[in-house]
N, C-alpha and C positions, 0 to 999 in steps of 0.2 A: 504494500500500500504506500502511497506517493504519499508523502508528509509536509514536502517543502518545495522550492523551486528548485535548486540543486538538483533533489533527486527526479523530479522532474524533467529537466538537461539534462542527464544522464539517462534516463529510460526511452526518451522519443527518437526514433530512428527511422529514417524512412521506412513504411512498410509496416511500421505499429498504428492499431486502429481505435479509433474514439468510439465513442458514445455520445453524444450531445443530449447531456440532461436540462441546459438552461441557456438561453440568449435574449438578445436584446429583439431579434427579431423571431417571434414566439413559433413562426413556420418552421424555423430549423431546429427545431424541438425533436428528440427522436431519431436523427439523420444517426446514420455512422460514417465515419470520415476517419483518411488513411491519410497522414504522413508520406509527402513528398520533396519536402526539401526543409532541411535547417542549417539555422547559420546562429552567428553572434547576437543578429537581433530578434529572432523570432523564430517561429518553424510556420513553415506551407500546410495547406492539409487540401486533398477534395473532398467531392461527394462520394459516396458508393450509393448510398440509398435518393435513386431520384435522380439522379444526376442532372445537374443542369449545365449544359456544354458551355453557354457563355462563362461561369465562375469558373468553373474546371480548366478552359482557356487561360485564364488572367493571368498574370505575374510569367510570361512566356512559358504556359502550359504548369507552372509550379501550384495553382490557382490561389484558396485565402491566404493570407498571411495574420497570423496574430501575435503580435511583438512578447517578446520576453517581460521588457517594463520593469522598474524597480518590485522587488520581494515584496514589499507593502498592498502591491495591487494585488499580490494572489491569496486565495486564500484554500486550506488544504483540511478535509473532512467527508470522513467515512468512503475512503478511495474517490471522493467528488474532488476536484481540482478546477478552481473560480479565475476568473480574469477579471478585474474590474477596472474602472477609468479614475483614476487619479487617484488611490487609495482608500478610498468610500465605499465600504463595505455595504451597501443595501442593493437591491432588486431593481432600482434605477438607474444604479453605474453599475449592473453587470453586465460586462463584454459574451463571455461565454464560459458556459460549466460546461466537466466533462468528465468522463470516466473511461481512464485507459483500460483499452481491453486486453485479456491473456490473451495471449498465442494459441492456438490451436495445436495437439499434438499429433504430430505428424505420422 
């Protein structure tokens, strides 16, 4: 279970897949979304459920990007992992919640 951002940077790897339990835009409730590219500021993710080509497109094919952001913005409970805007912990600066998902075994 993810606790902090650290381990968070350390678990996301291209190819690891979300759970979208909470956003600011309430459609993307439910989606599951793969890790396709990270760096220093953030990591990419698409769609798998629903795909919509336009997003999936964006950032030359990498599609959303959600930045890393100072530790304060995130927040880390019951394997849920929060993004907020500006350190404001309530339901109107959240970016995106999410729940990394196990690997399937092979």
């Amino acid at each position: 279970m993810i606790k902090n951002l650290n381990q968070l940077k350390r678990t996301l790897r291209p190819g690891v897949r979300l759970e979208v339990t909470g956003h600011r835009r309430p459609s993307c409730i439910g989606q599951l979304q793969e890790v396709t590219w990270i760096n220093t500021n953030g990591f990419y993710t698409k769609i798998l459920t629903l795909p919509d080509p336009r997003i999936n497109a964006a950032n030359d094919g990498r599609s959303s990007l959600l930045w890393w952001g100072p530790a304060d913005t995130w927040e880390f409970e019951n394997g849920v992992c929060r993004s907020y805007i500006c350190g404001e912990h309530t339901e109107k600066a959240l970016i995106m919640a999410f729940r990394v998902l196990e690997k399937e075994a092979s």
